[in-house]
C-alpha positions as a Python dict, from the first residue, in 0.01 Angstrom:
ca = {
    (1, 'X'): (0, 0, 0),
    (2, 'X'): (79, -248, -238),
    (3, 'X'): (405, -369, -220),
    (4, 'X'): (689, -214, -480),
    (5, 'X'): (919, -436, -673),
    (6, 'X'): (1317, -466, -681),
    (7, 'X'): (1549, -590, -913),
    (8, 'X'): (1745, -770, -638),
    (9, 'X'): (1832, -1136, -752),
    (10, 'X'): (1779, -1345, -1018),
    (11, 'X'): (1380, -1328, -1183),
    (12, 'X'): (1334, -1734, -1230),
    (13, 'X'): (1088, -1837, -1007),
    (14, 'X'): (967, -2176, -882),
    (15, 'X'): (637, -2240, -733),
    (16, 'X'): (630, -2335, -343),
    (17, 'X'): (320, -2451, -214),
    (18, 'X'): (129, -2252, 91),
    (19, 'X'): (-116, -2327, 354),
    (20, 'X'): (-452, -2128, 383),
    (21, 'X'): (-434, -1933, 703),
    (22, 'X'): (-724, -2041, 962),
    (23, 'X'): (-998, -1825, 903),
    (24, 'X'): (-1046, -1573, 1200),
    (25, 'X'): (-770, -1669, 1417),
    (26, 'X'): (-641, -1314, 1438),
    (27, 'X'): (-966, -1175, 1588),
    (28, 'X'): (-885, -1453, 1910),
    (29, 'X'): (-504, -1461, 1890),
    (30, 'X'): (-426, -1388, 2296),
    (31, 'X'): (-446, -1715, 2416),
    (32, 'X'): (-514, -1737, 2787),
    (33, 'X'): (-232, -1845, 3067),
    (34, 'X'): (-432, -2038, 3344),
    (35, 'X'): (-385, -1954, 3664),
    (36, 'X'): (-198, -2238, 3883),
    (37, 'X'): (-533, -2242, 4117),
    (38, 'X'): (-789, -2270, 3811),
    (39, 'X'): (-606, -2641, 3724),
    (40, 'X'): (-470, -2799, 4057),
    (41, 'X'): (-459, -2750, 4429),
    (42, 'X'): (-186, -2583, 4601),
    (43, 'X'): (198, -2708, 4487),
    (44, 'X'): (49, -2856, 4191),
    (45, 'X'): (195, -2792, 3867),
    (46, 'X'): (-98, -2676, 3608),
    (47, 'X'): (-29, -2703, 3212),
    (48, 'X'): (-22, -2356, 3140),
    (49, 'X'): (245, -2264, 3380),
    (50, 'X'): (494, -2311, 3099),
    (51, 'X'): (461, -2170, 2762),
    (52, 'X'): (491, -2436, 2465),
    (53, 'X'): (758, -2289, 2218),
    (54, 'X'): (884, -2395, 1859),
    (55, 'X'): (1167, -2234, 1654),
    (56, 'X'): (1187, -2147, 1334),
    (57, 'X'): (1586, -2192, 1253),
    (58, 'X'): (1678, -2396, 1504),
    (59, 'X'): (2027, -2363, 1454),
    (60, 'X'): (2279, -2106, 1467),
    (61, 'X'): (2129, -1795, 1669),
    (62, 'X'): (1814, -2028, 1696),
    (63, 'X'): (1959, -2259, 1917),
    (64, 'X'): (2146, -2000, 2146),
    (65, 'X'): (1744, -1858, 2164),
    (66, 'X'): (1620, -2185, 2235),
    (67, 'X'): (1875, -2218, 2556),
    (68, 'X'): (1747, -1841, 2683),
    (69, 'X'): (1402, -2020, 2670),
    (70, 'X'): (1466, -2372, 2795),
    (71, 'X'): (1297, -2360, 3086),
    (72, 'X'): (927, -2381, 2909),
    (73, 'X'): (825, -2629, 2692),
    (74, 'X'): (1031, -2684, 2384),
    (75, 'X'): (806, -2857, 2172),
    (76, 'X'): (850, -2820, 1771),
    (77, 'X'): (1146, -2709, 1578),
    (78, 'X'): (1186, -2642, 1229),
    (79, 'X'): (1509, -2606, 1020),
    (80, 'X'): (1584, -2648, 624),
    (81, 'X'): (1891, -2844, 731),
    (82, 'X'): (1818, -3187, 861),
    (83, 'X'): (2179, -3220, 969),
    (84, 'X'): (2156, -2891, 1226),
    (85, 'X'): (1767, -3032, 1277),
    (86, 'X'): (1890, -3352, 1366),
    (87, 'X'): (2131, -3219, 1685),
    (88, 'X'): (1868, -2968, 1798),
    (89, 'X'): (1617, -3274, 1857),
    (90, 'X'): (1926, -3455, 2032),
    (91, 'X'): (1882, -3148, 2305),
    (92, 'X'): (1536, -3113, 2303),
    (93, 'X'): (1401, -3488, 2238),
    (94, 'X'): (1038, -3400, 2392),
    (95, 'X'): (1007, -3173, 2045),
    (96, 'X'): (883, -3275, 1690),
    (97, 'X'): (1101, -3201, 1405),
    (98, 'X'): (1018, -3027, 1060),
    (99, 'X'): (1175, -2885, 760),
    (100, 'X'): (913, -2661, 631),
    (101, 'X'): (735, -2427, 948),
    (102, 'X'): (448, -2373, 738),
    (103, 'X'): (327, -2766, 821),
    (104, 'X'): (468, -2714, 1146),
    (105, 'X'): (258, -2429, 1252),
    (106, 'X'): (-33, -2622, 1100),
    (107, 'X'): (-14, -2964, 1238),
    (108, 'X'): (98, -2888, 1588),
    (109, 'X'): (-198, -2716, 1740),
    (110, 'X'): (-54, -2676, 2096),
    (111, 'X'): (230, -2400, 2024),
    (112, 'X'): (159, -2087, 2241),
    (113, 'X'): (515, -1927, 2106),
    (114, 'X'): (734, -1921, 1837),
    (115, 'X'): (1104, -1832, 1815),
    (116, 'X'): (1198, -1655, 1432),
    (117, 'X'): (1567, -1734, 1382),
    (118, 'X'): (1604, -1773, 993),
    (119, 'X'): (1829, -1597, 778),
    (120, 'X'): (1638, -1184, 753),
    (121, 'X'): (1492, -1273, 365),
    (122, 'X'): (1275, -1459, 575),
    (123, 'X'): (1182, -1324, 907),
    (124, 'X'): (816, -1097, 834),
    (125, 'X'): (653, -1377, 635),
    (126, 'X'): (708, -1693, 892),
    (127, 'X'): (660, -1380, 1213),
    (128, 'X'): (338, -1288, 1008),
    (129, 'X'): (246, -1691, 949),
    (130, 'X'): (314, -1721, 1325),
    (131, 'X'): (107, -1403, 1446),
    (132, 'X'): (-216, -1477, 1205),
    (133, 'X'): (-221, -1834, 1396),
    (134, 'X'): (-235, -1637, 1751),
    (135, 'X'): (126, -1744, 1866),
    (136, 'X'): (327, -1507, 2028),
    (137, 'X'): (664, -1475, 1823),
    (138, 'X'): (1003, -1347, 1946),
    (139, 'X'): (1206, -1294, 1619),
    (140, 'X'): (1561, -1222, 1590),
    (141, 'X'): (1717, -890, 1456),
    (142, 'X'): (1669, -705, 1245),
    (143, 'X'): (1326, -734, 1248),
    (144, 'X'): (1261, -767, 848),
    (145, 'X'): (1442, -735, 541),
    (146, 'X'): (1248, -472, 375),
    (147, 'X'): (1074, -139, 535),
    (148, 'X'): (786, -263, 384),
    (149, 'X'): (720, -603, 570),
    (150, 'X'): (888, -360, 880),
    (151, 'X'): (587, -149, 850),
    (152, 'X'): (329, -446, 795),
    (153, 'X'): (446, -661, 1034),
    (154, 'X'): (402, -404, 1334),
    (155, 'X'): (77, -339, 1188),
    (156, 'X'): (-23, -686, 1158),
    (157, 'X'): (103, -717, 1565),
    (158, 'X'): (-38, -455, 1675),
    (159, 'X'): (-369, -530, 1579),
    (160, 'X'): (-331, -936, 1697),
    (161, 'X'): (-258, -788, 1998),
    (162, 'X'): (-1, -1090, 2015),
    (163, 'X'): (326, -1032, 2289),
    (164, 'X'): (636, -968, 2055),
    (165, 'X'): (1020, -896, 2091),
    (166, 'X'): (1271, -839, 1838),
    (167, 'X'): (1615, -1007, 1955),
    (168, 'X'): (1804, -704, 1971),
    (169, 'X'): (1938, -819, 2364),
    (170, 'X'): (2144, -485, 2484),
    (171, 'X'): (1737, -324, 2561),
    (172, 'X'): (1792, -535, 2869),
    (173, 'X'): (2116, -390, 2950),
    (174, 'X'): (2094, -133, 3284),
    (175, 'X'): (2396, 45, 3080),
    (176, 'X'): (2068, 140, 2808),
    (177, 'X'): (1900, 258, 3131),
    (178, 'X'): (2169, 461, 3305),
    (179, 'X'): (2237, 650, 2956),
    (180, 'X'): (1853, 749, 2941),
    (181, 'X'): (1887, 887, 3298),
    (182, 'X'): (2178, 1042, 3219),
    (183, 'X'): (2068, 1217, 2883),
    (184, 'X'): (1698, 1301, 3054),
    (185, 'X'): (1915, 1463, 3351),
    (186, 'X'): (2065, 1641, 3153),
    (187, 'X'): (2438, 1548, 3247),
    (188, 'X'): (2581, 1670, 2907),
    (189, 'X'): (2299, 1947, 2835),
    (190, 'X'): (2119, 1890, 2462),
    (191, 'X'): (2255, 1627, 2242),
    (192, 'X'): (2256, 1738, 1882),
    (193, 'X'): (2508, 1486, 1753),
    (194, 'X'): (2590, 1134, 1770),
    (195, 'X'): (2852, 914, 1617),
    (196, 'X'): (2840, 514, 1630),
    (197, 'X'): (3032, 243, 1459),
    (198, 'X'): (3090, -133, 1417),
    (199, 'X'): (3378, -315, 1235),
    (200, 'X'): (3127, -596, 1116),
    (201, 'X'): (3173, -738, 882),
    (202, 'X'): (3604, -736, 994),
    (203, 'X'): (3669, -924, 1278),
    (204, 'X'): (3855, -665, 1473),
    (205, 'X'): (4234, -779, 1547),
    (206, 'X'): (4284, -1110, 1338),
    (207, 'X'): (4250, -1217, 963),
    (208, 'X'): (3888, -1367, 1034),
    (209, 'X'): (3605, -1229, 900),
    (210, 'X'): (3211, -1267, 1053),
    (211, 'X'): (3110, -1277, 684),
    (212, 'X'): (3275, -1150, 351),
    (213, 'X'): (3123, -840, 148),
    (214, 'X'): (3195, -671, -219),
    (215, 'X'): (3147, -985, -405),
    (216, 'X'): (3039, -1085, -764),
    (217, 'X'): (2797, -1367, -774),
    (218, 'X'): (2939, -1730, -800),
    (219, 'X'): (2947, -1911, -1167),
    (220, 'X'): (2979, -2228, -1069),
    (221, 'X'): (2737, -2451, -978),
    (222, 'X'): (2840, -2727, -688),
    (223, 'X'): (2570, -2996, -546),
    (224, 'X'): (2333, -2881, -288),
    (225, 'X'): (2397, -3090, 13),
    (226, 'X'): (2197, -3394, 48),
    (227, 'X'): (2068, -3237, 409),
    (228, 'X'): (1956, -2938, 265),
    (229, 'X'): (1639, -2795, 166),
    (230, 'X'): (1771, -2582, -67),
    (231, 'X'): (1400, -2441, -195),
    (232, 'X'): (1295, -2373, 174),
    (233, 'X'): (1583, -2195, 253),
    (234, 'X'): (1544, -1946, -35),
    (235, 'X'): (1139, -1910, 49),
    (236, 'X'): (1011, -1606, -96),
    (237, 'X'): (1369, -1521, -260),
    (238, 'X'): (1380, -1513, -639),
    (239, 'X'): (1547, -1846, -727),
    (240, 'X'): (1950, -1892, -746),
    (241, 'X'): (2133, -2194, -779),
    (242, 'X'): (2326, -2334, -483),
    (243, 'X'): (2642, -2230, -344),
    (244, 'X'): (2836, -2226, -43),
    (245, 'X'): (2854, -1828, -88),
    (246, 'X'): (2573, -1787, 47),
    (247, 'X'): (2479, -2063, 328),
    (248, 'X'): (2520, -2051, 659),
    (249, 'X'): (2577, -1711, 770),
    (250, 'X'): (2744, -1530, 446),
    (251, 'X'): (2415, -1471, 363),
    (252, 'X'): (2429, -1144, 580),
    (253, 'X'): (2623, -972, 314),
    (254, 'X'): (2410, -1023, 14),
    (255, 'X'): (2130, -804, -86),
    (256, 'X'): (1870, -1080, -159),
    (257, 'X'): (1897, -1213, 170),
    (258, 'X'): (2114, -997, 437),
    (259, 'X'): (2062, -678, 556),
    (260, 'X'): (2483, -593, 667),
    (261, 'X'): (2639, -436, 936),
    (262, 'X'): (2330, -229, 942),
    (263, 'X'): (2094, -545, 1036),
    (264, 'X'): (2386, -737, 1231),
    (265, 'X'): (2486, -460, 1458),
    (266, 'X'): (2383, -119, 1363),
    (267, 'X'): (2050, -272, 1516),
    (268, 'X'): (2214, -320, 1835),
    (269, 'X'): (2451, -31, 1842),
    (270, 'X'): (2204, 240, 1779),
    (271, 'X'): (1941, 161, 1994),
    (272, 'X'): (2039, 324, 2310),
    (273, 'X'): (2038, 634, 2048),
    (274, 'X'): (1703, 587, 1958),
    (275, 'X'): (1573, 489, 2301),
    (276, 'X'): (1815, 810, 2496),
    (277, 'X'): (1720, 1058, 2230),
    (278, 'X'): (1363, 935, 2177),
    (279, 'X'): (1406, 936, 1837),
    (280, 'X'): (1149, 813, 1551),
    (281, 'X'): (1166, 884, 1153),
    (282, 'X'): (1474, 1119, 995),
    (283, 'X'): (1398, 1428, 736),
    (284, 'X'): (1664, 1253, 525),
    (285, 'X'): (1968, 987, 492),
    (286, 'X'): (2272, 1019, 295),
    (287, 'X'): (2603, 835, 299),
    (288, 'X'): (2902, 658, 112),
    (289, 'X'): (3089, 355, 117),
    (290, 'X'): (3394, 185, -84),
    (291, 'X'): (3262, 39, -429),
    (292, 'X'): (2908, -73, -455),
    (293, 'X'): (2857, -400, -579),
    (294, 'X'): (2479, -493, -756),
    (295, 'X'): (2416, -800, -552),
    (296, 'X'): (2657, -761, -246),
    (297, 'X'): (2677, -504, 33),
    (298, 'X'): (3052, -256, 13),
    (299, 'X'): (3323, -340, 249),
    (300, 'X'): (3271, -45, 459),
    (301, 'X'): (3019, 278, 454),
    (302, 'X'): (2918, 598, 674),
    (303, 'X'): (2566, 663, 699),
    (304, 'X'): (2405, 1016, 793),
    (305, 'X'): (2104, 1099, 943),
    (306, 'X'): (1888, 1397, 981),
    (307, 'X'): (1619, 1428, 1288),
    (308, 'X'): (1349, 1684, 1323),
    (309, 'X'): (1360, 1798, 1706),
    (310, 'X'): (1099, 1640, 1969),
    (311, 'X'): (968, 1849, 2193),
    (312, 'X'): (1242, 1950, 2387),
    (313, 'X'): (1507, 1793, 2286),
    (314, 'X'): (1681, 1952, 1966),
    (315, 'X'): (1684, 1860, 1602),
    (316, 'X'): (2037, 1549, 1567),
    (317, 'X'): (2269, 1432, 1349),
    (318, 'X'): (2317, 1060, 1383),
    (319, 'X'): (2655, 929, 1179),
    (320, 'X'): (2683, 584, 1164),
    (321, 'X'): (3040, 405, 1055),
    (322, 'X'): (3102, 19, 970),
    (323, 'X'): (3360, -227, 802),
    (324, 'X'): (3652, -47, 1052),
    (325, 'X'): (3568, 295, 995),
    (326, 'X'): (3613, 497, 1314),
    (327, 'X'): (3410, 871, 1337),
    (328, 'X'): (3666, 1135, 1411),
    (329, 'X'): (3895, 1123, 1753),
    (330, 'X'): (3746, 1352, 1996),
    (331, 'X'): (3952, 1612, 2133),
    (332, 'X'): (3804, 1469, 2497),
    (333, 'X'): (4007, 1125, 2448),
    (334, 'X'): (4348, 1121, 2637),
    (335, 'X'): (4607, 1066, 2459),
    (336, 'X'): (4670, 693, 2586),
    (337, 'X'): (4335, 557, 2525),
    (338, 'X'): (4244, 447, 2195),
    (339, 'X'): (3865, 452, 2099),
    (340, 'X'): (3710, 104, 2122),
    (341, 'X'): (3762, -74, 1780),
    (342, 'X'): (3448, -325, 1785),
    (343, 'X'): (3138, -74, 1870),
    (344, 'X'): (3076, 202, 1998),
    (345, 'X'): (2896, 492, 2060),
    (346, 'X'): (2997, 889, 2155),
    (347, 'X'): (2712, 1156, 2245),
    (348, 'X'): (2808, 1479, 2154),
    (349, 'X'): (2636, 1717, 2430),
    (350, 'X'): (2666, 2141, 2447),
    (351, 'X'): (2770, 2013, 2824),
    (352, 'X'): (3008, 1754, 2726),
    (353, 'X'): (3063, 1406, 2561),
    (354, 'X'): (2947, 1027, 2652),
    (355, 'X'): (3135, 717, 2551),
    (356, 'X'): (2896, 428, 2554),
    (357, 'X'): (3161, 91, 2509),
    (358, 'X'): (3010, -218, 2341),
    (359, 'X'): (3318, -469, 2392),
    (360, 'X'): (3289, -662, 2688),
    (361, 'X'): (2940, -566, 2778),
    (362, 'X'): (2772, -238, 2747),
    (363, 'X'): (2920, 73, 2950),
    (364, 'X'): (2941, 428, 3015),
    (365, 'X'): (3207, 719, 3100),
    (366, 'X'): (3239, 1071, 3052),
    (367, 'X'): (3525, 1215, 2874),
    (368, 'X'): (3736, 1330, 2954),
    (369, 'X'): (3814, 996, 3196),
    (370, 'X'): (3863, 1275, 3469),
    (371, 'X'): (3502, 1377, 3488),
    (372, 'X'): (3412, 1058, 3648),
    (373, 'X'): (3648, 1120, 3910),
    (374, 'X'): (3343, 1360, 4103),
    (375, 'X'): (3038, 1290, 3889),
    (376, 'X'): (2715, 1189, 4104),
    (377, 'X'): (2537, 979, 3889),
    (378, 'X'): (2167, 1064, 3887),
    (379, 'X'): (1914, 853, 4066),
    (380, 'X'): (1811, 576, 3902),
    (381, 'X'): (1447, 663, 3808),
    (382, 'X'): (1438, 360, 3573),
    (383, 'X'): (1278, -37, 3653),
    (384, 'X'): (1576, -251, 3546),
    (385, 'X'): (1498, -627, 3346),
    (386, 'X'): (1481, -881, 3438),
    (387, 'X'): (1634, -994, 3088),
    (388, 'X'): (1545, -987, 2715),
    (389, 'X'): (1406, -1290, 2645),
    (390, 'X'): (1222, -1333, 3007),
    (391, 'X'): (1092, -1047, 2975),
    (392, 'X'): (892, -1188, 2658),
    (393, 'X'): (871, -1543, 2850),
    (394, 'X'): (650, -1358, 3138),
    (395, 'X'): (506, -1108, 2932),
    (396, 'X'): (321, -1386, 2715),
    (397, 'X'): (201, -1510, 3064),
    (398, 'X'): (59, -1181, 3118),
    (399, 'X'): (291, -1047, 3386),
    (400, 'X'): (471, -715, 3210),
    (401, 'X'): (592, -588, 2876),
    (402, 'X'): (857, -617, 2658),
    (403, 'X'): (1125, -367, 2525),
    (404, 'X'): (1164, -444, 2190),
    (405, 'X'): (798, -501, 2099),
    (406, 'X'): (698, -523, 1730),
    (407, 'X'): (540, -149, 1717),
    (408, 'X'): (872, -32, 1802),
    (409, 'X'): (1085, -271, 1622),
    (410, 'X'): (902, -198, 1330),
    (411, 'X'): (985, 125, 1302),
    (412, 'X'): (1329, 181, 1433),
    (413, 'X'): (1415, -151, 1163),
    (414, 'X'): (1257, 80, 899),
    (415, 'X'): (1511, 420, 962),
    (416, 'X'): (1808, 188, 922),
    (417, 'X'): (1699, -44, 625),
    (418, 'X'): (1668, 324, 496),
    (419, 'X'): (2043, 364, 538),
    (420, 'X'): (2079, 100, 323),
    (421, 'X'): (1902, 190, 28),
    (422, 'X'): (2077, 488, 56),
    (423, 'X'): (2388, 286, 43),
    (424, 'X'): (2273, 83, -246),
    (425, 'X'): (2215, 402, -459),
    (426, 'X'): (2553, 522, -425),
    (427, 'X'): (2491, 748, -114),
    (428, 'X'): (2305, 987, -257),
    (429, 'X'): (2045, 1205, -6),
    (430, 'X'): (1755, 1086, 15),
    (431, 'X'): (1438, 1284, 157),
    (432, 'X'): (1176, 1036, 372),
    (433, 'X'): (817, 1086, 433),
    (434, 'X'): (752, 840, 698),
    (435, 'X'): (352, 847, 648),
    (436, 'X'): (330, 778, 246),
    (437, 'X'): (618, 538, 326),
    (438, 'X'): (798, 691, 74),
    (439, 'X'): (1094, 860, -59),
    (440, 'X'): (1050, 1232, -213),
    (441, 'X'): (1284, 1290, -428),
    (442, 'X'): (1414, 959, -576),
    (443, 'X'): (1161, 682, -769),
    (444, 'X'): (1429, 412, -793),
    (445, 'X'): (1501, 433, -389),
    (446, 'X'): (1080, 346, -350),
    (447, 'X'): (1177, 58, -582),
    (448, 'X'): (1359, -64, -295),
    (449, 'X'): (1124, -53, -33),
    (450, 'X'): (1035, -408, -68),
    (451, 'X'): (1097, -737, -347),
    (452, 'X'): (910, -970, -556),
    (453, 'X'): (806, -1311, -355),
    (454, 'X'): (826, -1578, -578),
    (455, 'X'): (517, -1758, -690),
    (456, 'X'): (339, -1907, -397),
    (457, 'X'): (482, -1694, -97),
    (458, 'X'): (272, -1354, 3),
    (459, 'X'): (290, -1173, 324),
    (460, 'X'): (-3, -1213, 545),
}
């Protein structure tokens, strides 16, 4: 399919230079882990036994990566910001440094693995430069920032045949595994509704925010800071001018480069769902918000979605709630407990309800409270992990699988960037056919499905 425009951001574009991908590295992209015996006698320590990783965004959510990882090789890091570059090479002084990962991933020939940790505008096309170079790539949530590089970079993975794991860490949680058992047991009968929320972007409880929404674009023009790379940060993005609106981390609530609550925590939240319910692609999606803004993401929306049944399970209603939105109390809650403010989650069974908490680390009750007073749990039928990012650490050494592979990431990231389009259109419903990739009813909402790279960017 070729890929649709969209009118988000500014039309000037500046020419960025690009490597030539090595011809026919995708056919051999599974590089080999040697056995300890192959390279040394016994007790000896061969090369392969660690993995040799670089980052891509090495600050930020990069670096806290980097630390899940530290006990392999850390060997090349990249970031547009020579200042954050700078302290990452402090903690890992055995790596190289870069600005651009394109000459990274061409001059340093001995990375097995690469870390994705840039802002979303830019996590398919360096996970796609990574994968056609046969390096296994872990890249942070959500997985892209269009359903179109969703749907081509699972592709693309799929057929490397390269290990991959979105960062979305709560599939590691054994909370995710006792709600599956739960839900297959049957503990609240058939689920046919769900309700989940966030406060993102609020910062629940003080007069911070993680990042501000509803804005009009800046008119003034300050200096770009001497450290930063301002062209490399905006990669295929149309061009802007500088500002401090958008860099570091306010970028999540602008069109052209975030992907909102949806992509910060939606991502998160709803995955259980997906995973519990073994959910896949929605008849339809239809919302509303406070004001829409052209380039910025509302203040605060409610997203609806529509699934087909599966097998046995019956057809659902997923509502989704951000900004400090809260779904309606359920008769179930006593009186003296308040629903959780931050995230949550509430199954709505024709046996009864489940509260899955987010705050404090992922948990689950019945309600009412009582029922937990003489509920058996089921057995737990389940393997537990042995955590999200060892779990792609061993799995790239051959041992295992991971969770949050890129054929799944792909296309759960692809339902909720469809919740915001839906957004972005004023709310209106929107009808999906998952195999054209397209919507039904509404030609501007395909318009959406993916943006213009600037001159000299292309994915794959």
């Amino acid at each position: 399919m070729k890929p649709v425009q969209s009118n988000w951001g500014a039309k000037q574009k500046t020419r960025v230079s690009r490597r030539e991908f090595v011809a026919g590295t995708v056919a051999a992209s599974s590089f080999l882990i040697v056995p300890r015996h192959v390279l040394g006698g016994r007790g000896a320590s061969a090369p392969s036994d660690k993995l040799n990783i670089a980052a891509i965004g090495a600050a930020g959510r990069g670096s806290d990566d980097l630390e899940e990882v530290s006990s392999e090789n850390i060997v090349a890091l990249c970031d547009v910001d020579s200042k954050f570059l700078d302290e990452m090479l402090k903690k890992y002084p055995g790596a190289v440094g870069y600005q651009d990962y394109r000459k990274m991933l061409e001059k340093e020939k001995n990375i097995d693995a690469v870390i994705v940790a840039t802002p979303d505008h830019s996590h398919a096309i360096a996970s796609i430069s990574a994968i056609h170079m046969g390096k296994h790539v872990y890249c942070e949530k959500p997985l892209t920032h269009t359903i179109y590089e969703a749907r081509t970079l699972a592709k693309v993975a799929h057929e490397a045949k390269v290990v991959t794991q979105m960062g979305n860490q709560g599939m590691a949680h054994d909370a995710n595994r006792d709600l599956k058992e739960w839900i297959w047991a049957g503990v609240i009968g058939s689920v046919r509704e769900v309700h989940a929320w966030s406060d993102r972007p609020t910062r629940f409880g003080t007069k911070e925010l993680w990042w501000p929404q509803a804005l009009e674009p800046p008119k003034d023009k300050p200096p770009v800071p001497s450290s930063l790379n301002w062209d490399l940060w905006l990669g295929p993005a149309q061009y802007r001018p500088y500002h401090p609106a958008y860099v570091p981390m306010v970028w999540r609530g602008w069109w052209d480069f975030g992907t909102g609550a949806m992509g910060d925590l939606a991502i998160h939240n709803l995955a259980p769902v997906f995973t519990a319910l073994k959910l896949t692609t929605p008849t339809c999606v239809y919302g509303s918000s406070t004001p829409v803004y052209e380039q910025s993401f509302p203040w605060a929306s409610v997203i609806h979605y529509e699934f087909p049944a599966r097998g046995e399970m019956p057809p659902v209603k997923l509502h989704w709630y951000d900004g400090g939105l809260l779904p309606p109390r359920p008769e179930e809650l006593e009186d003296d407990i308040e629903l959780p403010r931050e995230n949550g989650v509430i199954f709505v069974g024709d046996k009864g309800k489940i509260l899955l908490e987010e705050e404090g680390g992922a948990r689950l009750r019945l309600m009412p409270k009582s029922r937990m007073n003489d509920f058996t749990p089921p057995p737990k039928t389940l393997p537990r992990s042995i955590g999200h990012h060892k779990e792609w650490i061993e799995a790239c050494k051959g041992k295992g699988s991971t969770q949050s592979r890129f054929e799944w990431a792909g296309p759960y990231t692809e339902v909720l960037l469809l919740g915001n389009i839906c957004i972005h259109l004023g709310g209106r419903k929107l009808y999906w056919d998952p195999v054209n990739m397209a919507v039904t009813n509404c030609r501007e909402a395909n318009q959406l499905l993916h943006f213009e790279y600037r001159k000299g960017w292309k994915l794959g």
